[in-house]
Biopython code that builds the backbone (N, CA, C, O; Angstrom):
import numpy as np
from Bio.PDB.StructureBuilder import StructureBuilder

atoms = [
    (1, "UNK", "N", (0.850, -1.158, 0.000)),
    (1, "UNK", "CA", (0.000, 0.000, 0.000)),
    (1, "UNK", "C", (0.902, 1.230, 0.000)),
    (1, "UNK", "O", (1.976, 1.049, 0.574)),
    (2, "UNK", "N", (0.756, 2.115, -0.379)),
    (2, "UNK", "CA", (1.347, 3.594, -0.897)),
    (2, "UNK", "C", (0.411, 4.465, -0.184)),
    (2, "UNK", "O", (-0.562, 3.990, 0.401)),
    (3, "UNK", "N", (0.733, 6.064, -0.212)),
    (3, "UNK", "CA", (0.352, 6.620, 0.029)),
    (3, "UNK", "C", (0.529, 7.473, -0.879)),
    (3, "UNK", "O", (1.636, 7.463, -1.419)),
    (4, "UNK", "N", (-0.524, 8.511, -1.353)),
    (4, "UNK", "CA", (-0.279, 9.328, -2.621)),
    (4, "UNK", "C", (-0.924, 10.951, -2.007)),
    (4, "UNK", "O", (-1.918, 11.030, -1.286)),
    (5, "UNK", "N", (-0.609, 11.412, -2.190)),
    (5, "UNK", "CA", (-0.807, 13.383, -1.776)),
    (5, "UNK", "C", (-0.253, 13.775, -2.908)),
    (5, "UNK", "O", (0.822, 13.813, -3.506)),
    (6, "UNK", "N", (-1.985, 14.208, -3.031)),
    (6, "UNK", "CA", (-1.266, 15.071, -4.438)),
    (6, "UNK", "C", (-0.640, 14.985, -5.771)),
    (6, "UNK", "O", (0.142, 15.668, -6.432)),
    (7, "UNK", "N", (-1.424, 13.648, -5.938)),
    (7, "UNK", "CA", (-0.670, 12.572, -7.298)),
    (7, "UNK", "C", (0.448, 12.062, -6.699)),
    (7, "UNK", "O", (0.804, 10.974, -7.150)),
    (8, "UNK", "N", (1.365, 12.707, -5.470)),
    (8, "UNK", "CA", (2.664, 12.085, -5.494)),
    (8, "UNK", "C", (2.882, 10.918, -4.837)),
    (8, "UNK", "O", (2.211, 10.894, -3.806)),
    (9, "UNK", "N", (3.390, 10.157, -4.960)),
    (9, "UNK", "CA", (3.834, 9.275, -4.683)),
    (9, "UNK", "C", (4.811, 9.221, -3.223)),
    (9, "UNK", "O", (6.012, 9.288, -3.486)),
    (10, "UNK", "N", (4.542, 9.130, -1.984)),
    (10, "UNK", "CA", (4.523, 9.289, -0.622)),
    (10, "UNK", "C", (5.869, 7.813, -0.453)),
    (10, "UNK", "O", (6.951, 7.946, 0.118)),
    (11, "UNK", "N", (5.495, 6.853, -0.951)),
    (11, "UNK", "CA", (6.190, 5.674, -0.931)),
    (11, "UNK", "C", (5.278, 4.550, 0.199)),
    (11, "UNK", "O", (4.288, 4.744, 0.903)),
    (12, "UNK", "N", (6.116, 3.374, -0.023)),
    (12, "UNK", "CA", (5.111, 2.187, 0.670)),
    (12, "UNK", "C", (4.943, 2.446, 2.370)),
    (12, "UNK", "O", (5.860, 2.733, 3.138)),
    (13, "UNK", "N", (3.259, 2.226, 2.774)),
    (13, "UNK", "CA", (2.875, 2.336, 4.245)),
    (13, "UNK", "C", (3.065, 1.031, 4.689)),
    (13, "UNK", "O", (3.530, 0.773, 5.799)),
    (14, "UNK", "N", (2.720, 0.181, 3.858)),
    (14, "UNK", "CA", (2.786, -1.146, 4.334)),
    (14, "UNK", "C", (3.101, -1.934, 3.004)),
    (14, "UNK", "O", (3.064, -1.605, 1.818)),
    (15, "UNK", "N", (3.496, -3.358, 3.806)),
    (15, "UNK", "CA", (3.922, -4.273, 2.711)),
    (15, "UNK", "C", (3.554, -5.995, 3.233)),
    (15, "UNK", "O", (3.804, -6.193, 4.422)),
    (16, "UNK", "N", (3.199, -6.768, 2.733)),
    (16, "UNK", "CA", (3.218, -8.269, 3.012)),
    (16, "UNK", "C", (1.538, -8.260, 3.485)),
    (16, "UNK", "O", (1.133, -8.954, 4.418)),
    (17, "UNK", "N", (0.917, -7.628, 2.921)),
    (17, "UNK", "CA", (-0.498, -7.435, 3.209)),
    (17, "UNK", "C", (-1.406, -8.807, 2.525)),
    (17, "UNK", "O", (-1.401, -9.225, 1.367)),
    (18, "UNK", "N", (-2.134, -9.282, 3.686)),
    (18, "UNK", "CA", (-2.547, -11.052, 3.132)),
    (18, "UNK", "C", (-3.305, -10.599, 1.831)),
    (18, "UNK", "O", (-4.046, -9.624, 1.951)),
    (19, "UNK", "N", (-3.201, -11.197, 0.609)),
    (19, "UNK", "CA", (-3.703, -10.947, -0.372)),
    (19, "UNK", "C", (-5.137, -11.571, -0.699)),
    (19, "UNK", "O", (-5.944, -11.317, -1.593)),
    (20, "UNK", "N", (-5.156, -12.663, 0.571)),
    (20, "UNK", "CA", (-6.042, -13.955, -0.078)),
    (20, "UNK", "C", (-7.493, -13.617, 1.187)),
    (20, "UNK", "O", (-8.404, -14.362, 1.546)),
    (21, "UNK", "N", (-7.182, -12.293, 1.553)),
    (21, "UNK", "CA", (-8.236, -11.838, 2.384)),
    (21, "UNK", "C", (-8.771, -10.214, 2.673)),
    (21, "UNK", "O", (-8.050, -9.241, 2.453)),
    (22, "UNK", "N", (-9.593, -10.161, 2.985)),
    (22, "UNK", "CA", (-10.299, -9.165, 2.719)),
    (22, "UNK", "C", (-9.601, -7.808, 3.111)),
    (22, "UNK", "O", (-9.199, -7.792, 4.274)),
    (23, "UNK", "N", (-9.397, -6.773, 2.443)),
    (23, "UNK", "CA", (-8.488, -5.741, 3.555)),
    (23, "UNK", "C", (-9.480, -4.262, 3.213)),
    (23, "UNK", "O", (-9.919, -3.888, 2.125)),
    (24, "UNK", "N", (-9.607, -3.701, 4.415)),
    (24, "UNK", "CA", (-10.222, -2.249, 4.487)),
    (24, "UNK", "C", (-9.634, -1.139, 4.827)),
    (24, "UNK", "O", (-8.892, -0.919, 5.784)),
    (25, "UNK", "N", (-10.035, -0.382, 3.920)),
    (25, "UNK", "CA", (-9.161, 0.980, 3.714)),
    (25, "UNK", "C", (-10.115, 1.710, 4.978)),
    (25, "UNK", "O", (-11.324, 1.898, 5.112)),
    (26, "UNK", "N", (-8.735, 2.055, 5.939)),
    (26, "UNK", "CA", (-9.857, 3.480, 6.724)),
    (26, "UNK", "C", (-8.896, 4.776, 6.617)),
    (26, "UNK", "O", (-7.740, 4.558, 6.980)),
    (27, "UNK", "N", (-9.142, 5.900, 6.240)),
    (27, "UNK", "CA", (-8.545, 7.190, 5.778)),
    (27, "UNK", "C", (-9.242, 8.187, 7.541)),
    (27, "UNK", "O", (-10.299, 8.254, 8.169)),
    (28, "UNK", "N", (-7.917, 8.726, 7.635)),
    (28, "UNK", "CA", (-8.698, 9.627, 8.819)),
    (28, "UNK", "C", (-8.034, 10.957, 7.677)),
    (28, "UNK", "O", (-7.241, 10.784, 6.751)),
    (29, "UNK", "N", (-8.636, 12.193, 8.106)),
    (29, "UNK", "CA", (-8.490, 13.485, 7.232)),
    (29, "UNK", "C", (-8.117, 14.415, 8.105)),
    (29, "UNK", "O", (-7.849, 14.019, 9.239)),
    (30, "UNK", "N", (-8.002, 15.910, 7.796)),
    (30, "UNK", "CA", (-8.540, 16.781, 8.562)),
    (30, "UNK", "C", (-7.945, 18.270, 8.220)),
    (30, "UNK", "O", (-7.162, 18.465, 7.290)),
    (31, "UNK", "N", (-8.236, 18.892, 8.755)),
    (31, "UNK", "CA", (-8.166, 20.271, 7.920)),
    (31, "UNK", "C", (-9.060, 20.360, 6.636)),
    (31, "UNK", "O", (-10.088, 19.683, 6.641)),
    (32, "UNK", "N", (-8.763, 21.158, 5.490)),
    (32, "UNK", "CA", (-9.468, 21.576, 4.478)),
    (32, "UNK", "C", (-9.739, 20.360, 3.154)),
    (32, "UNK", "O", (-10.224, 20.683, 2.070)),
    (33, "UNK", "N", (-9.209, 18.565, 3.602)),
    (33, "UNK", "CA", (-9.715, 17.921, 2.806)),
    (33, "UNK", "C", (-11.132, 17.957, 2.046)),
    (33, "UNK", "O", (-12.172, 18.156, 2.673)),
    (34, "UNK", "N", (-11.111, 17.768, 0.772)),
    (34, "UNK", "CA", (-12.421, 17.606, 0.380)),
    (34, "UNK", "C", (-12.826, 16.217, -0.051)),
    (34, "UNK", "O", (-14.025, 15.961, 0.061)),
    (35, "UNK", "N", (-11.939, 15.168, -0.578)),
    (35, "UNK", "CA", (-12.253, 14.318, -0.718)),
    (35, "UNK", "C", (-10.623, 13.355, -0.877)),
    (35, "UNK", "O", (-9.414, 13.582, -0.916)),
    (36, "UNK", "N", (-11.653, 12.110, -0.933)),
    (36, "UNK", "CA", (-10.364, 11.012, -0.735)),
    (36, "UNK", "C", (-10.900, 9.698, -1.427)),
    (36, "UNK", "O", (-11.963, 9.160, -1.118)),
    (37, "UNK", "N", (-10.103, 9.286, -2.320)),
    (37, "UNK", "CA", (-10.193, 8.440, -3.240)),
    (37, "UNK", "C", (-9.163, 7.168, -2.953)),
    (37, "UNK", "O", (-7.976, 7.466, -2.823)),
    (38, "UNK", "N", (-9.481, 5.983, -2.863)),
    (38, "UNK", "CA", (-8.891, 5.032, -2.556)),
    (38, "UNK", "C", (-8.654, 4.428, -4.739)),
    (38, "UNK", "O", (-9.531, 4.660, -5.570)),
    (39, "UNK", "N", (-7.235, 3.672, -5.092)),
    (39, "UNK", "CA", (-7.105, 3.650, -5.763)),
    (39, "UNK", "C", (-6.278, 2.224, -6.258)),
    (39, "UNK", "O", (-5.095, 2.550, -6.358)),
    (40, "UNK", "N", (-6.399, 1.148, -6.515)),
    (40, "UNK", "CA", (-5.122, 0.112, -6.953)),
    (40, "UNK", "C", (-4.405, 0.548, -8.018)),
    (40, "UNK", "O", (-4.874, 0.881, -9.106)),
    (41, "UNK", "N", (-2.807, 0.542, -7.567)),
    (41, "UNK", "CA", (-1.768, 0.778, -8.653)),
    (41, "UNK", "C", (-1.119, -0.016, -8.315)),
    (41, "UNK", "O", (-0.811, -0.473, -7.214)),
    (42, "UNK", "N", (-0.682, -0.384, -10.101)),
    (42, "UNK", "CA", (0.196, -1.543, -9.853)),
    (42, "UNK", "C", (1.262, -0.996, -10.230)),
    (42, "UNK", "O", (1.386, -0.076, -11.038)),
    (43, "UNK", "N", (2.518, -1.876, -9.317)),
    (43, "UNK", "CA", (4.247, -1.435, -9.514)),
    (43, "UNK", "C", (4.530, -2.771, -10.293)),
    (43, "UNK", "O", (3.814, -3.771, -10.247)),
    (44, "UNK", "N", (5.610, -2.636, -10.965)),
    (44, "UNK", "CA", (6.489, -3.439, -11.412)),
    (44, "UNK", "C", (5.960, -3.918, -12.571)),
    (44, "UNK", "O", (4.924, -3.378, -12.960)),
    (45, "UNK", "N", (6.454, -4.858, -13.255)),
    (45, "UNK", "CA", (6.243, -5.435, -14.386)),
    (45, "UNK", "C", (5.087, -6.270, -14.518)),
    (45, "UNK", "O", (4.891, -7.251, -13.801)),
    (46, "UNK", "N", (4.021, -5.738, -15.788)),
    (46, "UNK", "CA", (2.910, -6.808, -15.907)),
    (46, "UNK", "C", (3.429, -8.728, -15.936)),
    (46, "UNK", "O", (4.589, -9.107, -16.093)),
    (47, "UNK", "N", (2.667, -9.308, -15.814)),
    (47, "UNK", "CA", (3.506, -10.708, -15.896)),
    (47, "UNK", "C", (2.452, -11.014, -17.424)),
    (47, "UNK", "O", (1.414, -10.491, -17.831)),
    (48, "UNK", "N", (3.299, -12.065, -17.924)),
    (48, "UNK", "CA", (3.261, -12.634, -19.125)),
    (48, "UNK", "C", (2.014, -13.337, -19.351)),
    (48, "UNK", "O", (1.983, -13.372, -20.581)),
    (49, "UNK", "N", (1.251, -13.762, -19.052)),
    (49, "UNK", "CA", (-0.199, -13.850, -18.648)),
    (49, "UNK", "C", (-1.153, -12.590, -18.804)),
    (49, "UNK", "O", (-2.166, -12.429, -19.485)),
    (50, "UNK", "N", (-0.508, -11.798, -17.978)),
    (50, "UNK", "CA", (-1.638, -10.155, -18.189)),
    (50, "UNK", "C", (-0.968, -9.657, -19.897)),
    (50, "UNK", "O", (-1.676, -9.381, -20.866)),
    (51, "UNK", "N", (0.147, -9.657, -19.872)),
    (51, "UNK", "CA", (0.279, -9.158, -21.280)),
    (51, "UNK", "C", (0.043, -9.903, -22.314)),
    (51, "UNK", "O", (0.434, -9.283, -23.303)),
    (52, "UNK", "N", (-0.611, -11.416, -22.752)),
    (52, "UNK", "CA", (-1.075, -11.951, -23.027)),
    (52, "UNK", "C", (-2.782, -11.504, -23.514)),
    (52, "UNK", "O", (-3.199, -11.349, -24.661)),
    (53, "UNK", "N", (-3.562, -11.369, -22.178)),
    (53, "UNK", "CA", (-4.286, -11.343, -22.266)),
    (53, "UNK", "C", (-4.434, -9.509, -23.175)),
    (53, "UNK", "O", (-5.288, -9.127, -23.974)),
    (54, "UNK", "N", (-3.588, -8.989, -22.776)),
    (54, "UNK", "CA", (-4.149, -7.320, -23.188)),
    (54, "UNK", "C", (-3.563, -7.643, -25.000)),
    (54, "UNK", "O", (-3.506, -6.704, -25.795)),
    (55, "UNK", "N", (-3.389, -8.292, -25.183)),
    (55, "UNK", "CA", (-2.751, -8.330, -26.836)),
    (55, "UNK", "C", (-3.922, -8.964, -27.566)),
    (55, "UNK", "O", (-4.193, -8.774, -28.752)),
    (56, "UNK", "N", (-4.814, -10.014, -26.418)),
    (56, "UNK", "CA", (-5.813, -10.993, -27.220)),
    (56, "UNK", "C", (-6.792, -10.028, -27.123)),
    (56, "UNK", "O", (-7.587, -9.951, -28.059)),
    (57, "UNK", "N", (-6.946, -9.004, -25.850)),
    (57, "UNK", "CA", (-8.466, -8.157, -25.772)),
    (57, "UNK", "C", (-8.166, -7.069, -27.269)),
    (57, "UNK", "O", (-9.011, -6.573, -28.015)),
    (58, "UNK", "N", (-6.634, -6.958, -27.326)),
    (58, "UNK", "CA", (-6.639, -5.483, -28.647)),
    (58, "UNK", "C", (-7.108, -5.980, -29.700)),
    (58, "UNK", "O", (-7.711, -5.144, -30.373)),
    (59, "UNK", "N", (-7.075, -7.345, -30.272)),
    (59, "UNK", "CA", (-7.662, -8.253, -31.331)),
    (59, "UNK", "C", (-9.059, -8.297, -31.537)),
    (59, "UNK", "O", (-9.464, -8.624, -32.653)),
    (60, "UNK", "N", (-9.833, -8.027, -30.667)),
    (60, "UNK", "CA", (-10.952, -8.641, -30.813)),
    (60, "UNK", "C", (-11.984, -7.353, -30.601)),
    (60, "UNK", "O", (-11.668, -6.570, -29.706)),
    (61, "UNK", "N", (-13.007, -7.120, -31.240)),
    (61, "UNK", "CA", (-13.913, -6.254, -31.274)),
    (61, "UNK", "C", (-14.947, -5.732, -30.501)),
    (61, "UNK", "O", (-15.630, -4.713, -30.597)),
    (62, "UNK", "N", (-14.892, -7.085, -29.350)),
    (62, "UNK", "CA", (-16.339, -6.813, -27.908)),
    (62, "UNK", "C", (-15.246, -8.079, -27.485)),
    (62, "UNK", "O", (-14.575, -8.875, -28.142)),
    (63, "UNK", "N", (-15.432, -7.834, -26.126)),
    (63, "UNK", "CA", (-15.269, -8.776, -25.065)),
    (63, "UNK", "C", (-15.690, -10.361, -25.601)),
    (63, "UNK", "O", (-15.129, -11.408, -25.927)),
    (64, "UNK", "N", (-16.724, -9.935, -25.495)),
    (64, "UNK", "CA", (-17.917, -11.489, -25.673)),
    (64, "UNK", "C", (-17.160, -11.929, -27.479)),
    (64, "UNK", "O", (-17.605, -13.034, -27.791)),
    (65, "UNK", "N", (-16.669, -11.634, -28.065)),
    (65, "UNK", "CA", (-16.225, -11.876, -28.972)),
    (65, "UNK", "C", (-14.879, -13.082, -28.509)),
    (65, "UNK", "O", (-14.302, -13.640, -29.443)),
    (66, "UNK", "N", (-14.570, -13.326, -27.450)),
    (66, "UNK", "CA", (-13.421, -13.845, -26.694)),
    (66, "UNK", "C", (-14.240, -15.319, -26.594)),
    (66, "UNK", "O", (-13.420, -16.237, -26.551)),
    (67, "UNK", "N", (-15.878, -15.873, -26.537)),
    (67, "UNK", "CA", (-16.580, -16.741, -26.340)),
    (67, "UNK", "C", (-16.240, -17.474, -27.677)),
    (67, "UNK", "O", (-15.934, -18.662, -27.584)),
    (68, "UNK", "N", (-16.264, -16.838, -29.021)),
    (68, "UNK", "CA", (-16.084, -17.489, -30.430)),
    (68, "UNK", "C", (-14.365, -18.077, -30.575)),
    (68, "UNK", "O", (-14.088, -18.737, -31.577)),
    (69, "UNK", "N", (-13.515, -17.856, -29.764)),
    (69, "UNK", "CA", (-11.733, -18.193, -30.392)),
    (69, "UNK", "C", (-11.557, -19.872, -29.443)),
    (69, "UNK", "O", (-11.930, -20.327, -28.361)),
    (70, "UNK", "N", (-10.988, -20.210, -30.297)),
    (70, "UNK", "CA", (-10.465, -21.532, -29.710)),
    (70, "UNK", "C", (-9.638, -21.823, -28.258)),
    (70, "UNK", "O", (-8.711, -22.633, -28.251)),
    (71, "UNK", "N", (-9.923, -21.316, -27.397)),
    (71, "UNK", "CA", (-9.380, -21.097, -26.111)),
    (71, "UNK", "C", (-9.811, -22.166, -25.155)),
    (71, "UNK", "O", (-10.878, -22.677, -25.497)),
    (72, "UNK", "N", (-9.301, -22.645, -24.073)),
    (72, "UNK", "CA", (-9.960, -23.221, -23.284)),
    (72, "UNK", "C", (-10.944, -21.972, -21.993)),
    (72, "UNK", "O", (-10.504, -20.915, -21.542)),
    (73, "UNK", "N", (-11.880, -22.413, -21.801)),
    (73, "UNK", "CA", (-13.034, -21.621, -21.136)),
    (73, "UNK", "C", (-12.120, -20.726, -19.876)),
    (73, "UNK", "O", (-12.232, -19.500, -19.832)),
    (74, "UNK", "N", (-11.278, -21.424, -18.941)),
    (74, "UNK", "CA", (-10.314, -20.679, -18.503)),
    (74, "UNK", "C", (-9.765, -19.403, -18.474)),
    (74, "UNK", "O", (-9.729, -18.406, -17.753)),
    (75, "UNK", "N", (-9.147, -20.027, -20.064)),
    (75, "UNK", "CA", (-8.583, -18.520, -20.899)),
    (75, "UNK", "C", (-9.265, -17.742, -20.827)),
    (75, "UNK", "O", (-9.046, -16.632, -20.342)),
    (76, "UNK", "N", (-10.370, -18.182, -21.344)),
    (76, "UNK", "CA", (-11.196, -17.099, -22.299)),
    (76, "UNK", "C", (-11.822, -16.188, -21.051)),
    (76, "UNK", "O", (-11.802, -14.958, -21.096)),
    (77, "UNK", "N", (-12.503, -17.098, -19.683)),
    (77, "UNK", "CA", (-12.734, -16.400, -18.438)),
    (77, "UNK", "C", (-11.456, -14.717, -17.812)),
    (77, "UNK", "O", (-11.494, -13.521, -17.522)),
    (78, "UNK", "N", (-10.576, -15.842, -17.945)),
    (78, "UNK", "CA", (-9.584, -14.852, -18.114)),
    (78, "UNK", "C", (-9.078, -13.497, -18.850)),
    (78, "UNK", "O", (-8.581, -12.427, -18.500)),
    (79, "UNK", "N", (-9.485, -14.140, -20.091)),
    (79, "UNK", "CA", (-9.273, -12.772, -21.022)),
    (79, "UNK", "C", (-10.434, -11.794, -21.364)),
    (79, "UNK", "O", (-10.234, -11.003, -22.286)),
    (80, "UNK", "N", (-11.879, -11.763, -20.577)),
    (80, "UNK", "CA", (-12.814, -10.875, -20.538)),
    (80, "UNK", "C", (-12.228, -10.362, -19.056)),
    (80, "UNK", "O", (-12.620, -9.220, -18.816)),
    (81, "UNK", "N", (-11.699, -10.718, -18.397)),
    (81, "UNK", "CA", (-11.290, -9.743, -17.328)),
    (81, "UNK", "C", (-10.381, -8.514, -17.508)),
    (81, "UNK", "O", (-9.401, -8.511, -18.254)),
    (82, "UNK", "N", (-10.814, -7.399, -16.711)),
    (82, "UNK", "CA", (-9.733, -6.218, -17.341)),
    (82, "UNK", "C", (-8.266, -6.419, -16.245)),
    (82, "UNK", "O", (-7.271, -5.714, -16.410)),
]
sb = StructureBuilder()
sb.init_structure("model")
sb.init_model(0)
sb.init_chain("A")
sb.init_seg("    ")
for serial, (resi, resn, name, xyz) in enumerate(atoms, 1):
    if name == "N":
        sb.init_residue(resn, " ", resi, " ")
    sb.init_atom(name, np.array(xyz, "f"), 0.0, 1.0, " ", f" {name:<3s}", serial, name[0])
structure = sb.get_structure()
């Protein structure tokens, strides 16, 4: 998790955060905040799988168009995901 002010980039608050369970954002504020936007960004390199999939979604004309290619159902589950 990061912290961002101001577009900038604050650096990591935390790290080793269980992935395989539920986690809740609580924001305390104060002074002249107006709002606060919680956001996922990803660091580092897409893996070969996600860039996979973003090469098969640029191919194809609608999502559901991913139901007609010879894929196993898997894939194809996979590659309507953004």
């Amino acid at each position: 998790m990061h912290i961002v002010i101001n577009g900038e980039d604050m650096g990591a608050s935390a790290r080793g955060l269980p992935a395989a369970r539920p986690l809740y954002a609580v924001v305390d504020v104060f002074a002249s905040t107006k709002s606060v936007r919680v956001i996922q960004v990803d660091y580092g390199f897409p893996s070969l799988q996600t860039l996979c999939r973003q090469v098969i979604q640029k191919h194809v004309i609608h999502r559901l168009a991913i139901d007609g290619l010879d894929l196993p159902l898997v894939l194809k589950n996979f590659c309507k995901y953004e």
